[in-house]
C-alpha positions in Angstrom: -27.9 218.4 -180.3 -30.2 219.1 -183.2 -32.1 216.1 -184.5 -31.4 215.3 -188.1 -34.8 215.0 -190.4 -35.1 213.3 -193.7 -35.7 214.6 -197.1 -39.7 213.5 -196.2 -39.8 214.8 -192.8 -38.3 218.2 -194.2 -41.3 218.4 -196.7 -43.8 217.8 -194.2 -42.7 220.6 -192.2 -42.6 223.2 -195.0 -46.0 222.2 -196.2 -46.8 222.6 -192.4 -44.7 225.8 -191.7 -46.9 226.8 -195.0 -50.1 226.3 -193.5 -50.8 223.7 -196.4 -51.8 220.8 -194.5 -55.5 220.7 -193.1 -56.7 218.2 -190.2 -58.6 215.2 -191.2 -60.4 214.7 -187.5 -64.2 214.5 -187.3 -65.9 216.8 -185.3 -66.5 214.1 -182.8 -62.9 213.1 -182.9 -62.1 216.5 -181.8 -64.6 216.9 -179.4 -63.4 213.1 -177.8 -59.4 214.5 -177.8 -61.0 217.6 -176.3 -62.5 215.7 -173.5 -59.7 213.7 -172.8 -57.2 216.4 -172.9 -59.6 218.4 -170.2 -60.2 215.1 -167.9 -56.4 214.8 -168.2 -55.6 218.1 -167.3 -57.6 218.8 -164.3 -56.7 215.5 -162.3 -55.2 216.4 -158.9 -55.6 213.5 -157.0 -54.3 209.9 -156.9 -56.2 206.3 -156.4 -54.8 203.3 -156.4 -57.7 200.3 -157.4 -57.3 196.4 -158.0 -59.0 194.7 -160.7 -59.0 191.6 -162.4 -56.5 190.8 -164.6 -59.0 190.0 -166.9 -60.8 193.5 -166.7 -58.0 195.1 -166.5 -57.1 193.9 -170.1 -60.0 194.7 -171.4 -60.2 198.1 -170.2 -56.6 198.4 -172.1 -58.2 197.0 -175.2 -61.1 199.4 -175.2 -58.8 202.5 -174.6 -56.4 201.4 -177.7 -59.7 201.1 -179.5 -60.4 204.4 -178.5 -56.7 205.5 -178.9 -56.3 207.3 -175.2 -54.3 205.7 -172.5 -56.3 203.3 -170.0 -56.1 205.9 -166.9 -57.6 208.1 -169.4 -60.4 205.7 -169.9 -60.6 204.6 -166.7 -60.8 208.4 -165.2 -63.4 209.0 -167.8 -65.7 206.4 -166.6 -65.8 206.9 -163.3 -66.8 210.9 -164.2 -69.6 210.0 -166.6 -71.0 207.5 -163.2 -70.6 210.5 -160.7 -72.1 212.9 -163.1 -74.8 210.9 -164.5 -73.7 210.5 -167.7 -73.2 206.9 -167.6 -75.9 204.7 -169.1 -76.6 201.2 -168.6 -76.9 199.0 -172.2 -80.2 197.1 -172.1 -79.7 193.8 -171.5 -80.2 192.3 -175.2 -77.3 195.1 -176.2 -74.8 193.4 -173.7 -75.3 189.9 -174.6 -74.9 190.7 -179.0 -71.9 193.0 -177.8 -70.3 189.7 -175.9 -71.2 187.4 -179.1 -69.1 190.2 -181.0 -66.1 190.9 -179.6 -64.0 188.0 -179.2 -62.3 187.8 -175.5 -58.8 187.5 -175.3 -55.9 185.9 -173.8 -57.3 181.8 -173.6 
């Protein structure tokens, strides 16, 4: 059954279909969708992992921030460690990013 599209839907896809509409991504926008699309793609295993509940909802915060799922993130993390991408903060960046962000849930 064909889905029905409204009189501003139908425009976007001419103007689309026209080749008139351009992206507004960043090159590192791009190159972060690119990454995740790749980390996503080439996953062939599964792990199963217990956290915190408190972790756990921050690690969903940070990925919304970041606007990819939170196995995404999670995945992503654990391949910057392994491939020695993964920095530590110094310790006076930690404690000005805790006095930032504002934790949630209590």
């Amino acid at each position: 059954m064909p889905t029905k599209i409204d009189h501003d839907e139908s425009e976007l896809l001419k103007a689309f279909e026209q080749g008139q509409l351009k992206s507004v991504a960043t090159k590192s926008e791009l190159a972060r969708f690119k990454a995740a699309a790749r980390a996503t793609a080439l996953k062939d295993r599964r792990v199963n992992i217990r956290l915190s509940s408190g972790d756990l909802s921050d690690i969903q915060i940070k990925a919304l921030e970041e606007g990819i799922p939170y196995q995404t993130l999670i995945a992503s993390v654990l391949h910057k460690y392994v491939t020695g991408r993964l920095t530590e903060r110094p310790a006076a960046s930690r404690q000005a990013l805790k006095t930032k962000v504002p934790k949630s849930g209590g």
